[in-house]
Every structure is written in structure tokens, then in C-alpha cells.
C-alpha positions as CSV (number, residue, x, y, z in Angstrom):
1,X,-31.3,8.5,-23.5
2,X,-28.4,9.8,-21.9
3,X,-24.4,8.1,-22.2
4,X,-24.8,7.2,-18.5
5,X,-27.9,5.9,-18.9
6,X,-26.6,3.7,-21.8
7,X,-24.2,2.3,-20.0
8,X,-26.1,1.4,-16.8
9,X,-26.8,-2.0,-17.8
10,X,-23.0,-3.3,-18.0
11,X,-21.6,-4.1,-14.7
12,X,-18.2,-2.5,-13.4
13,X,-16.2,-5.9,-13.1
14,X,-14.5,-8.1,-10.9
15,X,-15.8,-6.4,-7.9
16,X,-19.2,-6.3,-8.6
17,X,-19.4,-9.7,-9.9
18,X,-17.7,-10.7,-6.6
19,X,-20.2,-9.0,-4.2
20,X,-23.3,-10.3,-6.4
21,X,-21.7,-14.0,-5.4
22,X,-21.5,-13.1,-2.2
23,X,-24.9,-12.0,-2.1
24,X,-26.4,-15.2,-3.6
25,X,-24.4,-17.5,-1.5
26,X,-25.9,-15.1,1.7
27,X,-29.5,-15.7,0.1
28,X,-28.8,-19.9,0.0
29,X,-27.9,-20.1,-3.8
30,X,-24.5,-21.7,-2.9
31,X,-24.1,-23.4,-6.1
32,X,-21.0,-25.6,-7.0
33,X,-19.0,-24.1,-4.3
34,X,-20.0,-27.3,-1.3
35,X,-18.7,-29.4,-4.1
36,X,-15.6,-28.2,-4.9
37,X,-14.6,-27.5,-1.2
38,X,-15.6,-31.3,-0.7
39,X,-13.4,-32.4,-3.6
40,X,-10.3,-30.5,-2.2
41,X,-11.1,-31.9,0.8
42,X,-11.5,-35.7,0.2
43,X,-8.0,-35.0,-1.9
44,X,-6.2,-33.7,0.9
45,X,-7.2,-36.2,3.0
46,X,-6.5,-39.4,0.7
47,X,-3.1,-37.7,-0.8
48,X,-2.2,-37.2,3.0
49,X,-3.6,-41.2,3.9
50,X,-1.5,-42.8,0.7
51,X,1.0,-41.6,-1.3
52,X,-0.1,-43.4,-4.7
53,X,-3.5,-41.2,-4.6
54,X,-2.8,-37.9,-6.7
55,X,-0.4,-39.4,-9.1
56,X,-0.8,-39.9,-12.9
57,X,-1.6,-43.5,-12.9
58,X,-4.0,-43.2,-10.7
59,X,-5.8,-39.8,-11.9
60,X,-6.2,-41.7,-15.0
61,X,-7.6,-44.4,-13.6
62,X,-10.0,-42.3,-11.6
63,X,-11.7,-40.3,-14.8
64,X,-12.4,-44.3,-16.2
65,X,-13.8,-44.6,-13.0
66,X,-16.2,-42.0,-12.8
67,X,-17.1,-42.4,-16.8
68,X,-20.0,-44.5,-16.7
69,X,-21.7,-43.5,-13.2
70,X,-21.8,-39.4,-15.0
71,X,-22.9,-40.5,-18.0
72,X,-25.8,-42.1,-16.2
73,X,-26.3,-39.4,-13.5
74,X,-26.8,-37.0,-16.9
75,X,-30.3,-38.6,-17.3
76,X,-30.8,-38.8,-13.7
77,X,-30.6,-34.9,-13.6
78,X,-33.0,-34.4,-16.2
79,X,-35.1,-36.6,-14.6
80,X,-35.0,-35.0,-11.5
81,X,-35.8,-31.5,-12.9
82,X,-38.8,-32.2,-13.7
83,X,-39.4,-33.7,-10.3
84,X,-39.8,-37.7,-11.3
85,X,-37.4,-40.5,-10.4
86,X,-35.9,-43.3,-12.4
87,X,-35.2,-46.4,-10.3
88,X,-34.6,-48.5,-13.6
89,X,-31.0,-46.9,-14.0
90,X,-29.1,-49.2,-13.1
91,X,-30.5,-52.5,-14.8
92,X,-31.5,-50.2,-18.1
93,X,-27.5,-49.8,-17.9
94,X,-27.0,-53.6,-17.7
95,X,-29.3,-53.7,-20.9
96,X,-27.0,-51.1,-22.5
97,X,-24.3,-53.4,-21.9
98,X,-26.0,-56.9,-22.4
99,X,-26.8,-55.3,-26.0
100,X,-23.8,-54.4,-26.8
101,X,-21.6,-57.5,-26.0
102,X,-24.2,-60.2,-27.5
103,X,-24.3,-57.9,-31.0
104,X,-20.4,-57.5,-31.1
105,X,-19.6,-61.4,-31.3
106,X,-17.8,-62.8,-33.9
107,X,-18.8,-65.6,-35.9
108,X,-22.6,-65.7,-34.5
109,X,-25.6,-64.4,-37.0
110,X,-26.1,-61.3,-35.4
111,X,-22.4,-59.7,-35.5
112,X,-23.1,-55.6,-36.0
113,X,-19.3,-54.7,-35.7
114,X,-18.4,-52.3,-32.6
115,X,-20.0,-49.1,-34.2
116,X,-23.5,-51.1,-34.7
117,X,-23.6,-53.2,-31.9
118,X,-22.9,-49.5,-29.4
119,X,-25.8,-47.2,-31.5
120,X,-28.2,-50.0,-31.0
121,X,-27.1,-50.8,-27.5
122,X,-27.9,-46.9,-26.9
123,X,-31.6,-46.9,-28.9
124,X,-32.3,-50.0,-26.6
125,X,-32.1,-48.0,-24.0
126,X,-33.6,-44.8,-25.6
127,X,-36.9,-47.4,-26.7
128,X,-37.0,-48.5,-22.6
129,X,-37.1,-44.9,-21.8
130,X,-39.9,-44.2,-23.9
131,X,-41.5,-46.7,-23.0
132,X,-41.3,-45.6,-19.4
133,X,-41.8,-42.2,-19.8
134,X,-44.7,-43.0,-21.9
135,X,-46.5,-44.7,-19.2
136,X,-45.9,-42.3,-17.2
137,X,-46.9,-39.2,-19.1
138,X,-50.1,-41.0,-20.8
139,X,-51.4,-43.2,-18.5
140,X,-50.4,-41.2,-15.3
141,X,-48.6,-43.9,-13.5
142,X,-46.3,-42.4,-10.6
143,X,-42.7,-43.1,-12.1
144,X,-41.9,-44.2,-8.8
145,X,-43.8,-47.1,-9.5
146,X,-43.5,-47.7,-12.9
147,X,-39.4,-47.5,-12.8
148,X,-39.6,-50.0,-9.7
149,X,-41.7,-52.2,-12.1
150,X,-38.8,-51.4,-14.6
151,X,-35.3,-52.3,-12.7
152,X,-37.4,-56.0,-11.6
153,X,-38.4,-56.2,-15.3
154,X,-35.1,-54.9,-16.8
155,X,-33.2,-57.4,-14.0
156,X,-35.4,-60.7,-15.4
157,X,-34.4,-59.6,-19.2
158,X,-30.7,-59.9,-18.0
159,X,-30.7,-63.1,-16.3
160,X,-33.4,-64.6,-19.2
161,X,-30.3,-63.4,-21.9
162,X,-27.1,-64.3,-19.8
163,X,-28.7,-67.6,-18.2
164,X,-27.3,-70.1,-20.4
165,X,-23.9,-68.2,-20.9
166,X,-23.2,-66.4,-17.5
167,X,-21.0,-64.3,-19.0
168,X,-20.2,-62.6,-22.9
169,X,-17.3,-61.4,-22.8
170,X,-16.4,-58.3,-25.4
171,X,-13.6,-58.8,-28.1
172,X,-14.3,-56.0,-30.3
173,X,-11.4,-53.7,-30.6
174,X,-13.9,-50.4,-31.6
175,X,-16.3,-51.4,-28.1
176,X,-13.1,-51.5,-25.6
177,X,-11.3,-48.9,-26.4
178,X,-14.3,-46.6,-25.3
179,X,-12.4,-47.4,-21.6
180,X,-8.9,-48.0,-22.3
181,X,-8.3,-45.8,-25.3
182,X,-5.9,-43.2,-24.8
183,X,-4.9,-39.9,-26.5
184,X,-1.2,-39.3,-27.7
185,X,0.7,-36.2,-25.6
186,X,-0.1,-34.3,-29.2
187,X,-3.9,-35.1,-29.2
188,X,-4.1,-34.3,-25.5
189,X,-2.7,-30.5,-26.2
190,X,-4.9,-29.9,-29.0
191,X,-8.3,-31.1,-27.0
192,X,-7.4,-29.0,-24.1
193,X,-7.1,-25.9,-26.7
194,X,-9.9,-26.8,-28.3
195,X,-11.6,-26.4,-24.7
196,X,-10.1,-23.4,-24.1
197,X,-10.4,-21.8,-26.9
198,X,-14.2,-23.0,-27.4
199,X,-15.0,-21.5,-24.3
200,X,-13.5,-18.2,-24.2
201,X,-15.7,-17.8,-27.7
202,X,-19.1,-19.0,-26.0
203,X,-18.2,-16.4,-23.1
204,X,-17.1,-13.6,-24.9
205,X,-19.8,-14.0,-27.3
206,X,-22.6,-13.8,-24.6
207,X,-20.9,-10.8,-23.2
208,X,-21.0,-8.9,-26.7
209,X,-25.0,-10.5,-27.5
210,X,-25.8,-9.1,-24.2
211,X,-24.6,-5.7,-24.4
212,X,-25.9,-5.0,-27.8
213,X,-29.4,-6.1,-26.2
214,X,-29.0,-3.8,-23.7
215,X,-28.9,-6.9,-21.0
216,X,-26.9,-5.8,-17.6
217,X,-23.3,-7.7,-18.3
218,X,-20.1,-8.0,-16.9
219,X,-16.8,-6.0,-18.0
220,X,-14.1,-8.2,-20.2
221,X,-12.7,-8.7,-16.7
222,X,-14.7,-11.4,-15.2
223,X,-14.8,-13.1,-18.6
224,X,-10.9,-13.4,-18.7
225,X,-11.1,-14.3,-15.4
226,X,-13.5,-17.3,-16.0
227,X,-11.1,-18.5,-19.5
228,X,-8.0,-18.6,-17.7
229,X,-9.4,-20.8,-15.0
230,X,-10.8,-23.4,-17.5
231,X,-7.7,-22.9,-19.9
232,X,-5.3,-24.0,-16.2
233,X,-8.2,-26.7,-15.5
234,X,-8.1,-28.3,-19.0
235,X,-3.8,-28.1,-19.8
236,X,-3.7,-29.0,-15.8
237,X,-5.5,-31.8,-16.6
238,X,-3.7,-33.0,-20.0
239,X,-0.6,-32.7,-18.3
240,X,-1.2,-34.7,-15.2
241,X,-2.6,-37.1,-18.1
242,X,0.3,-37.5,-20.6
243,X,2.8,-37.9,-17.0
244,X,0.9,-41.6,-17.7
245,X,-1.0,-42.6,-20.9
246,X,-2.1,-40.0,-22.1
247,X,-5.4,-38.4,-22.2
248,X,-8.3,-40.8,-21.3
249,X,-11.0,-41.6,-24.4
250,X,-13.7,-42.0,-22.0
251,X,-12.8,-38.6,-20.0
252,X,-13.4,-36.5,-23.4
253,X,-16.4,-38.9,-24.1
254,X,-17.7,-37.8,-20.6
255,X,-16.6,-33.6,-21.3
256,X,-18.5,-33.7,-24.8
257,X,-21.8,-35.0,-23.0
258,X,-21.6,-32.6,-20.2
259,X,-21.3,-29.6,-22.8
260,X,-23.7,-31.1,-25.0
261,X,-26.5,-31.8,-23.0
262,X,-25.6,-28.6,-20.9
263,X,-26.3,-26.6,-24.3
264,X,-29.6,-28.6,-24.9
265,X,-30.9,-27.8,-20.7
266,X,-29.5,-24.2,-21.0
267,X,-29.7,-23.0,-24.7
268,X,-32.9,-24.7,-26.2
269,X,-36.6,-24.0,-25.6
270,X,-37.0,-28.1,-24.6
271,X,-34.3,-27.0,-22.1
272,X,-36.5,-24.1,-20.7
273,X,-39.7,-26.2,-20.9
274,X,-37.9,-28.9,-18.9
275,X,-37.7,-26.3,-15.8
276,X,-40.6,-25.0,-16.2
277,X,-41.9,-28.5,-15.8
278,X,-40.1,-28.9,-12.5
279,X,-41.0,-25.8,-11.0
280,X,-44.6,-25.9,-11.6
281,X,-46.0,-28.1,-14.0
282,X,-49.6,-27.1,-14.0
283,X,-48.3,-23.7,-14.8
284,X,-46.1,-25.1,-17.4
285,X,-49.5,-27.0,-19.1
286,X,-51.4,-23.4,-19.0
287,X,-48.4,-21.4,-20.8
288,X,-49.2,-24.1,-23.4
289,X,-45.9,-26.5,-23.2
290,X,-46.5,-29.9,-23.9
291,X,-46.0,-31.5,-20.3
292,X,-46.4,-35.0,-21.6
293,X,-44.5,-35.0,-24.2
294,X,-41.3,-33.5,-22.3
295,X,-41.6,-35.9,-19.8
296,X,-41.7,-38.7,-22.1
297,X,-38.7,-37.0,-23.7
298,X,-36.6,-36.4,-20.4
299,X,-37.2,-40.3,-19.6
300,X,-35.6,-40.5,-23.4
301,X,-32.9,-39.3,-22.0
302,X,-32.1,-41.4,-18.9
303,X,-32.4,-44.4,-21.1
304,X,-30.1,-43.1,-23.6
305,X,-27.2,-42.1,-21.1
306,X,-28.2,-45.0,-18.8
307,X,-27.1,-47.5,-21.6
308,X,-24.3,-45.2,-22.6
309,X,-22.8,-45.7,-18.8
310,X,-23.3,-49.5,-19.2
311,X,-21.4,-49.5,-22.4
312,X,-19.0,-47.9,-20.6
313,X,-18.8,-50.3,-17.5
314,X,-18.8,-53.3,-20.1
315,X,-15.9,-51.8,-22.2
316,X,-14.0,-51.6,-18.7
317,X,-14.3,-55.2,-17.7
318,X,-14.1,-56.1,-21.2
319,X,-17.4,-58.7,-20.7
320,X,-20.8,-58.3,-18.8
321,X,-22.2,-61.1,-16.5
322,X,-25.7,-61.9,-14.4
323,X,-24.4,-58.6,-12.2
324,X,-24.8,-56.1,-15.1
325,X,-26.5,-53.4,-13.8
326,X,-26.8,-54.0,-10.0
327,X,-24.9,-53.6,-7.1
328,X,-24.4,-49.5,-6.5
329,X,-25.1,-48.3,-9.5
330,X,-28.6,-46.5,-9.4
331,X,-27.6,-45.7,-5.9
332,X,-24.0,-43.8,-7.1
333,X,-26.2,-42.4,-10.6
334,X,-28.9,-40.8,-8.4
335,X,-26.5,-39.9,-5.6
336,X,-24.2,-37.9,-8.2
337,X,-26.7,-35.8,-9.1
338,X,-27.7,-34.7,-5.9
339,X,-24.4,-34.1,-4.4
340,X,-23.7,-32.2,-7.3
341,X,-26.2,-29.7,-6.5
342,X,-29.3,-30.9,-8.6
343,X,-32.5,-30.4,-6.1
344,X,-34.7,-34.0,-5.5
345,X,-37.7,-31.3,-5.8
346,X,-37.6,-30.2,-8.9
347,X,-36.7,-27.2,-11.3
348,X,-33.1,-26.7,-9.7
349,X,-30.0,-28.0,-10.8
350,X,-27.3,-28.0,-14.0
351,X,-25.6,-31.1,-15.9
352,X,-22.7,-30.3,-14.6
353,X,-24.5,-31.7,-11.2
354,X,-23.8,-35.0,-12.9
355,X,-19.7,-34.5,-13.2
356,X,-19.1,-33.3,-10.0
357,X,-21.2,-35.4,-8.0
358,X,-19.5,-38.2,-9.8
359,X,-15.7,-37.1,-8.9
360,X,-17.2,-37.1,-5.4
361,X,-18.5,-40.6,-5.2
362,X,-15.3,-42.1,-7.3
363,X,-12.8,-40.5,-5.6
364,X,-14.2,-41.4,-2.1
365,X,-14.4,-45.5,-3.3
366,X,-10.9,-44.5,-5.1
367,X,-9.5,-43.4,-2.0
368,X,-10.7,-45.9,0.3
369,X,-10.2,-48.9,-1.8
370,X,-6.5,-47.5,-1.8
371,X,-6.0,-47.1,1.7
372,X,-7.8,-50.3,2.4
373,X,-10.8,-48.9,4.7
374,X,-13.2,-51.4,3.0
375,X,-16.9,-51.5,2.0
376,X,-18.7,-50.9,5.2
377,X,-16.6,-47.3,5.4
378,X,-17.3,-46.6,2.2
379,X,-20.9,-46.7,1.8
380,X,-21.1,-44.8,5.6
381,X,-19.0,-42.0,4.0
382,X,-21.2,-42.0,1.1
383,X,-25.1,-42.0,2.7
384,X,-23.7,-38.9,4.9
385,X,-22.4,-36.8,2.1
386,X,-26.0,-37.6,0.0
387,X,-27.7,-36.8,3.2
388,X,-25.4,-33.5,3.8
389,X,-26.2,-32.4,0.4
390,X,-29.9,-33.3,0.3
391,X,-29.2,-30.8,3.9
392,X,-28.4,-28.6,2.1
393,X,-30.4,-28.1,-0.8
394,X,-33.6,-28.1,1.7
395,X,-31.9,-25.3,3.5
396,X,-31.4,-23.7,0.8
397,X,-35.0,-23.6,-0.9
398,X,-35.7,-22.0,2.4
399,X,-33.3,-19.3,2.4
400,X,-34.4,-18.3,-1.2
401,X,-38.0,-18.5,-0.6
402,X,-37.3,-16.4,2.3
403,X,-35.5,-14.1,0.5
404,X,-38.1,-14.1,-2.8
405,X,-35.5,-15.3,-4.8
């Protein structure tokens, strides 16, 4: 094989990388981009409205804000890859946060400390989701059904533990500071170059696996390019954050899921067996995967993270009452993920679905709770962006059917 022939596979650089984009987003693959525009947007427009929008204080209070609905939405995009629903969200969350404030009293026979009261606050909600998923999987039951059964089921189990109290609230030092925990100026620099430097090894290290497999890969060019935009992001970030408190506890806790479970959809063979599942799952049963057993696995999952986000709603308000659970929180969880890019049809979309869609939602109830538009305006605002990017995402599947993508 000849030197040029060799080197075919490896792409020229910035250029080409930039026409290949171009291409995709021509084809309907538009990715994260609707998102981001949208969040530069919705800034604009709020920074321009009130002048206490993009300042420290309230970035800080923003990432709290949008802590528990991502952590939930995570599930929720697993779910939704392998083309199911999970209407039990929001009341598995009120669980997850029931759990956790009943264990962590003081002076009462079941006191498990802060550590033991969250890890079995989050198998509470793990054990729902199998239980769920298991249904589901075994029996055959639509989830649509069985998680509708769930949030009235889930709902009753709340008022039944809170109906003689009303209210628990949460005194444990370790369970709080999960929301208002925050990093020293010192603690912030070293997370955001941990970031940095954590990602420029991931990327440089595909880039080196791929050309010694031959694969078609970028020069060091676009890879540079991509660690110097999350190296501003993250030191951005950390010093918008120590202008205030410091770095939020709940913003790293929502940064280290987002990776995490990214690695486990992306790197892992459950990850690839997941979109299989979505895209086709009788296909998925022929190739010999296990289609039961990843669904009861992915609902796993959405009870885990479900009962993660209630932890971290009940560490905000430092108690949980007969509301746990309700009002917009399935709504904002399964929302998040959609606007974020993750398809309602199955087999399309990333974690990171859950984080951005998230920023959306929070910073458009941030913004209009600060300028004082009220309620009404901000659940309009929020049905037509779900609706604009459930638009979209049928739009797209068109275009890239069209274009045998």
C-alpha cells in the first residue's frame, strides 16, 4: 500500500471537519446547535429585560436550579432511546426525597446518618425502576400504562408516609450541602483543570486509537480546537462562580453524571445495545441482545437518577412535604430531554440532551420569575419551545431518511 494511500483515512483539518458539519446540518442532523442558539437567545433577551440576570449570584443560583430536573431528565433520555416513556418521574423523585428526609432524623430508630439515608434513598428508587421495567419487559405491559399506574401509586405512598406529619424537614448537615455546598476559589480552579485536562486526554487519545486502526480521523487541529473551547467553558464558568460563592457542589454533582453516564451510552456494549433497542428492537432481539433485560435495566436507570433529582430538590428546600414530586416536574424532566435534542421515537439522542435541555427550561422560569412575567407566561413559553423542538426532530428524521442517512 502506497504512502498516499496510508494516509487517506486521516482528514485534512479544520476545513474539512467544517464542511462535513455543514453537510450534516444540510442533511437534518442539526445536533446541539438549536440549543445553544436558543440559550444565547433566552440570555440576551433576559440580560436585556433585568439587569440582576447574568450576574454571579444569580448564575449560581441558576446551576442549583437546574440540578435536580437534569439529573432526572438523565433517565428520561435513556428511557426514551429505547422508545418507552416514564410518567412515574416525578413522584419516584418525591420517593427519592421522602426516603431520604425520614432516614436522616435524629433521635428516631431508623437514623442512617446523611451518607445512609441518600444511598438508600437512591436504591429506593433503583428497586421502583425495576420493578417497572420488569413489568414491562416480562409481562409486556405498555410502559405508558404501567408508569401512569406508577406516578398514582408512587403519589398515594407519599401522602400514606407524610399524612400524619405534612412535612419532615432535613437537618442533616452531609444531605444539605448536596444544594448549598460550595467550592473554595482554589477547589474551583483545580475542577475546571481537571476538566480540561481530562478532556483534551479522552480527545487526543481517540485521535491516536483511530489512526493506528486505520479509522478516517481528524488532524491535531480540530482536536485543539474542541479543548480550548471546553478549557474557556469550564475556567469561564469557575470564574463567573468564585465572583459569588464559589463553585456550586450540585453543578459538579450534575457534570460527573453527564460524563459518566455519557461514557456508559457511548463507550459500553449496554450503551450500543440500548440504541439498537430504540432503533429497531426486533432486530436488536435477532442479533441476540437481550431486549428485556436492557429495558429492565434502562428503567434502572430512571429510577436511580429520578430519586437522585429528588434528593436534590429536598436538600434545596431543606424538608419535603405532601407536594414532593408533583407540580412540573415530570413535565420539565421529559421536556429537557427533548429540547435537548433526544428523539420521542427512539434510537436518537445523547446525555448531554439532559443538560442542555435543562439550562433551557431553568433559565426561561429563572428569567421570568425575575422579570415578573408570572406562571401563565411561563408555561406558554415553555409548551412552544417542546413543541418547536419535537418540530424539529420530526423534520429532521425526514430529512435523514431522505437523504439515507
Amino acid at each position: 500500500m502506497s504512502t498516499a494511500a496510508q494516509a487517506e483515512p486521516v482528514a485534512d483539518g479544520l476545513g474539512v471537519f467544517v464542511r462535513r458539519q455543514w453537510d450534516a446540518l444540510k442533511s437534518g442532523d442539526v445536533g446541539p446547535l438549536p440549543v445553544i442558539v436558543a440559550l444565547i437567545v433566552i440570555t440576551i433577551f433576559f440580560t436585556s429585560k433585568a439587569s440582576v440576570f447574568f450576574t454571579a449570584v444569580n448564575f449560581n443560583n441558576l446551576l442549583v436550579q437546574t440540578a435536580g430536573t437534569t439529573l432526572i431528565a438523565i433517565g428520561v433520555v435513556f428511557v426514551l432511546l429505547i422508545g418507552e416513556i416514564d410518567l412515574s418521574i416525578g413522584y419516584v423523585s418525591g420517593i427519592g426525597g421522602v426516603v431520604v428526609a425520614e432516614l436522616q432524623q435524629s433521635g428516631t430508630n431508623h437514623n442512617f446518618g446523611g451518607i445512609g439515608a441518600i444511598l438508600l434513598a437512591l436504591a429506593a428508587g433503583a428497586a421502583i425502576g425495576i420493578l417497572q421495567g420488569s413489568v414491562i419487559a416480562l409481562v409486556g405491559v405498555p410502559s405508558f400504562v404501567v408508569t401512569l399506574a406508577g406516578l398514582l401509586v408512587w403519589q398515594g405512598v407519599i401522602l400514606r408516609a407524610l399524612g400524619t406529619e405534612g412535612v419532615i424537614g432535613i437537618q442533616n448537615h452531609t444531605v444539605n450541602k448536596i444544594a448549598s455546598y460550595y467550592f473554595s476559589d482554589a477547589w474551583g480552579w483545580l475542577i475546571a483543570a481537571v476538566i480540561a485536562i481530562s478532556y483534551a486526554g479522552i480527545v487526543i487519545g481517540s485521535v491516536i486509537r483511530r489512526r493506528r486502526a486505520g479509522l478516517a480521523a481528524s488532524s491535531l487541529t480540530v482536536p485543539i480546537v474542541k479543548v480550548v473551547l471546553v478549557a474557556v467553558g469550564a475556567f469561564g464558568v469557575v470564574a463567573i462562580c468564585n465572583h459569588d460563592r464559589g463553585v456550586p457542589f450540585a453543578a459538579v454533582l450534575i457534570v460527573v453524571m453527564v460524563i459518566f453516564w455519557s461514557f456508559i451510552a457511548q463507550r459500553t456494549a449496554f450503551g450500543r445495545h440500548v440504541y439498537a433497542v430504540g432503533g429497531n428492537a426486533e432486530a436488536a432481539r435477532r442479533a441476540g441482545i437481550n431486549v428485556a433485560r436492557i429495558r429492565i435495566i434502562v428503567f434502572l436507570i430512571s429510577g436511580l437518577m429520578a430519586a437522585m433529582g429528588g434528593i436534590v430538590f429536598a436538600a434545596r428546600l431543606n424538608s419535603v412535604d405532601l407536594t414532593a414530586g408533583s407540580g412540573t416536574v415530570l413535565l420539565d424532566a421529559i421536556s429537557a430531554a427533548v429540547i435537548g435534542g433526544t428523539s420521542l421515537f427512539g434510537g436518537r439522542g445523547y446525555v448531554r440532551s439532559a443538560l442542555l435541555g435543562a439550562l433551557v427550561i431553568s433559565t426561561i422560569e429563572n428569567g421570568i420569575d425575575l422579570v415578573g412575567y408570572g406562571d401563565a407566561t411561563k408555561d406558554i413559553v415553555t409548551g412552544l419551545i417542546l413543541l418547536a423542538a419535537v418540530t424539529l426532530d420530526t423534520v429532521s428524521r425526514r430529512r435523514l431518511a431522505a437523504s439515507g442517512r
